[in-house]
C-alpha positions as CSV (number, residue, x, y, z in Angstrom):
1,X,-11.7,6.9,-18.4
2,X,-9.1,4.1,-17.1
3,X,-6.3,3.5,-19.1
4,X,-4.5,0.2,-19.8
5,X,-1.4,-0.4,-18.9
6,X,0.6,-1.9,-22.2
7,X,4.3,-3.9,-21.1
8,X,5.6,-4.5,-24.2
9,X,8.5,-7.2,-23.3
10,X,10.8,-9.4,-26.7
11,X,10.1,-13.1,-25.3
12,X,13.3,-13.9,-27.2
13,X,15.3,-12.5,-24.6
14,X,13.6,-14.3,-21.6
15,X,12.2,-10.8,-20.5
16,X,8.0,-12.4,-19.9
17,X,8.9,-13.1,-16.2
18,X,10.0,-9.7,-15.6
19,X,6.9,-8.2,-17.1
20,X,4.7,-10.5,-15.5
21,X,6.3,-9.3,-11.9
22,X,5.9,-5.5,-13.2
23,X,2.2,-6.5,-13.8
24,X,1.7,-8.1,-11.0
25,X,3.1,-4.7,-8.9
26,X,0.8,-2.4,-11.1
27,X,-2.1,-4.8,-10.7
28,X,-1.8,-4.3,-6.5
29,X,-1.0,-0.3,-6.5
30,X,-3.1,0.8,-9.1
31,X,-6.2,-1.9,-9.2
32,X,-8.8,0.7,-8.6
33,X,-7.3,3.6,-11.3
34,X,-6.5,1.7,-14.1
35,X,-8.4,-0.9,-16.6
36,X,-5.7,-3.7,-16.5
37,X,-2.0,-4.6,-17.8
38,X,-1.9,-6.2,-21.0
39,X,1.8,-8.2,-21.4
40,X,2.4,-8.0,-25.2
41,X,5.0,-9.8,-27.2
42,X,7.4,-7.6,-28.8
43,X,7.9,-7.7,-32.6
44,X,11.1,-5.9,-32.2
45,X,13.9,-7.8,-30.6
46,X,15.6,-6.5,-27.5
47,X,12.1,-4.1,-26.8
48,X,11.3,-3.9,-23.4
49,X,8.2,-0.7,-23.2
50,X,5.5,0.3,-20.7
51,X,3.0,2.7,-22.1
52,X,0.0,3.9,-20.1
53,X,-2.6,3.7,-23.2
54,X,-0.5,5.7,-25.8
55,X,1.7,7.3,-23.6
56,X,5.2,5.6,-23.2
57,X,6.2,5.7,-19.6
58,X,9.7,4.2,-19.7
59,X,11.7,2.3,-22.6
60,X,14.6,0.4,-22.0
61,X,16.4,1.6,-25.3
62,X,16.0,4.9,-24.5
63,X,17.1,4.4,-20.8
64,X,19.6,2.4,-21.1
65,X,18.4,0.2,-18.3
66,X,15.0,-1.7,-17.4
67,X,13.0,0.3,-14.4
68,X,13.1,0.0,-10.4
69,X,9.4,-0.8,-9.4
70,X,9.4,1.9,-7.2
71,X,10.7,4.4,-10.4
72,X,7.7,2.9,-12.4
73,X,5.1,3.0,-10.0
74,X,5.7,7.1,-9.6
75,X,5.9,7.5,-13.0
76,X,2.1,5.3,-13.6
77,X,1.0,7.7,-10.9
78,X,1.8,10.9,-12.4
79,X,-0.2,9.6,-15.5
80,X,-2.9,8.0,-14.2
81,X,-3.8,9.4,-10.8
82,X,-1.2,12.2,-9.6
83,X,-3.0,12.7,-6.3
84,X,-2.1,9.0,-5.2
85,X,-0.1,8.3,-2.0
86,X,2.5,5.4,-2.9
87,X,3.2,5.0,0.5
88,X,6.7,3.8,1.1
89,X,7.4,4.0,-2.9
90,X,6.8,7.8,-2.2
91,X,9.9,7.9,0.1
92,X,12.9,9.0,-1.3
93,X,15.9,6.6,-1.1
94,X,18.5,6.9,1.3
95,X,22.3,5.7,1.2
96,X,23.4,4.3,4.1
């Protein structure tokens, strides 16, 4: 069964364009493994949560940070379809 992809964002902080962009990037990798992204309004300020149906997949409180799209779209994989190729998002990043 395809899960949902759940961004839970606190609109008090201005943080709904963000998770509209990390929809949008979900939407395009995963359109085929998962049943859709559902942006939901936090009732806890400063909340910023992805959770893959009721598996949290990163939280900004616990991270201390928000995540790189390319950190979130491995992390979606390994949830929702582990055998899937990111392509360049697979490639490990190199310091120049």
């Amino acid at each position: 069964m395809k899960q949902t992809i759940t961004i839970i964002y606190c609109p008090k902080c201005g943080w709904m364009l963000r998770a509209a962009y990390m929809a949008q990037e979900i939407l395009s990798t995963f359109s085929d493994e998962i049943n859709g992204v559902l942006l939901k309004p936090a009732a806890i300020s400063g909340q910023y949560s992805i959770l893959a149906g009721e598996t949290l997949v990163f939280d900004r409180k616990e991270n201390g940070r928000f995540p790189e799209i390319k950190e979130l779209k491995q992390l979606i994989r390994d949830i929702v379809c582990p055998g899937k190729n990111l392509g360049h998002s697979d490639r490990p990043t190199t310091n120049n």
